[in-house]
C-alpha positions as CSV (number, residue, x, y, z in Angstrom):
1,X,34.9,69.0,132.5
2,X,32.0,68.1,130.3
3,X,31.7,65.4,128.0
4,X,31.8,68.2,124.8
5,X,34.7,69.4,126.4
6,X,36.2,65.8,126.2
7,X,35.6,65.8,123.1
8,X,37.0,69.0,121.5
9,X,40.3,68.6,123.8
10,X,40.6,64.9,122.0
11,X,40.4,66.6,118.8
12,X,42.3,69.4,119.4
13,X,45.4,67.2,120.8
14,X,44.8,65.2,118.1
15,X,45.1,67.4,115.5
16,X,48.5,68.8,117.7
17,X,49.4,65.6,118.0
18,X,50.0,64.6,114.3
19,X,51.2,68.3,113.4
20,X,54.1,67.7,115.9
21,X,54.5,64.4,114.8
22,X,55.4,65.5,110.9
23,X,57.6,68.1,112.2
24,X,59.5,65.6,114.4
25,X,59.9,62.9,111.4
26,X,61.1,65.6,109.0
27,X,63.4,66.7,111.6
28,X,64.5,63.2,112.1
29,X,64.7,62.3,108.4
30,X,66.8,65.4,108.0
31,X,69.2,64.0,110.4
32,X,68.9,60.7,109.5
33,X,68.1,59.1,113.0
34,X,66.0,55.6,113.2
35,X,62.5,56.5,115.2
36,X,59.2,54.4,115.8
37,X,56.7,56.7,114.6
38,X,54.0,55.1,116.5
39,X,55.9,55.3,120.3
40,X,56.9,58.6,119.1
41,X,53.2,59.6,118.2
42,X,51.7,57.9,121.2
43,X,54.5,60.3,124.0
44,X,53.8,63.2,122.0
45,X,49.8,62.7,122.4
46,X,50.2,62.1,126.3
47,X,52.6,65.0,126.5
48,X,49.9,67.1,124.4
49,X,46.5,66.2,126.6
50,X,48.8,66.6,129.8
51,X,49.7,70.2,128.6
52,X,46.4,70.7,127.6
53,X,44.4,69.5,130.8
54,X,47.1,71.6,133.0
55,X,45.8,74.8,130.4
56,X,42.6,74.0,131.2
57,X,42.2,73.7,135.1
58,X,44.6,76.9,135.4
59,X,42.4,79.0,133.1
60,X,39.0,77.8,134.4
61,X,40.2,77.7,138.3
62,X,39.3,74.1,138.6
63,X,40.4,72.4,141.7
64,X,41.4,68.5,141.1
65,X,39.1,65.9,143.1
66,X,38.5,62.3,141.6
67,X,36.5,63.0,138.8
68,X,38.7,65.5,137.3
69,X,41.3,62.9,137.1
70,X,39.5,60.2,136.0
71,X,38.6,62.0,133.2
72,X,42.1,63.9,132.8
73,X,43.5,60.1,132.4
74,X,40.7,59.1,130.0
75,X,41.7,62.2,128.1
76,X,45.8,60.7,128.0
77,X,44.8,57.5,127.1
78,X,42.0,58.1,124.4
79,X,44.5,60.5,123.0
80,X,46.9,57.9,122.8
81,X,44.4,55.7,121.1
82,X,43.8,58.6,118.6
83,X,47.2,58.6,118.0
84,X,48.1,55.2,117.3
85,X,44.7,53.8,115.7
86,X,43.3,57.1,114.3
87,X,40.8,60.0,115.7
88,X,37.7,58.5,114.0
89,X,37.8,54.8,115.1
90,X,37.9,56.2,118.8
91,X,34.5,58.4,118.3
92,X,33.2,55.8,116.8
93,X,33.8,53.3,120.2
94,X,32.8,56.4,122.4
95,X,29.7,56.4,120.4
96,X,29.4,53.0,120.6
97,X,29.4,52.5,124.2
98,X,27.4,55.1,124.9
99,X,24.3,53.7,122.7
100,X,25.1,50.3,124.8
101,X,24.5,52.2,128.3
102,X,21.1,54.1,126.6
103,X,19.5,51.0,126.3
């Protein structure tokens, strides 16, 4: 998984991420049931990048080893970021700490 392929799937499941979310609080509202929007944001974005990631190593015959999963994980949690804090204040740090390890 490259880097650019990181970052697409972080946007992609971000993008799913809040679409699902909107559907899920109307649904909700509709039925009048008390929800953390946040918690409920932040399962649906690891359910999302899990899906995802499972997608991706079946369609490109990828076998797991250690590097795969590191960056599977990374995937989870920076779509859990995305989720919570917002997609551009996570590019932003990516960006950030990569201009730190340039120097």
């Amino acid at each position: 998984m490259t880097m650019e392929f990181l970052f697409v799937a972080l946007f992609a499941v971000s993008v799913l991420t809040n679409l699902t979310v909107q559907g899920i609080k109307k649904l909700f509202d509709k039925k009048a049931v008390d929800y953390s929007s946040n918690v409920m944001a932040a399962i649906t974005s690891v359910v999302i990048s899990v899906a995802l990631s499972a997608g991706y190593l079946i369609y490109t015959e990828t076998m797991i080893n250690a590097k795969i999963s590191v960056q599977l994980i990374a995937l989870a949690y920076l779509s859990f970021l995305a989720a919570t804090n917002g997609y551009d204040k996570v590019i932003q740090a990516i960006k950030q700490i990569k201009q730190i390890g340039n120097q």
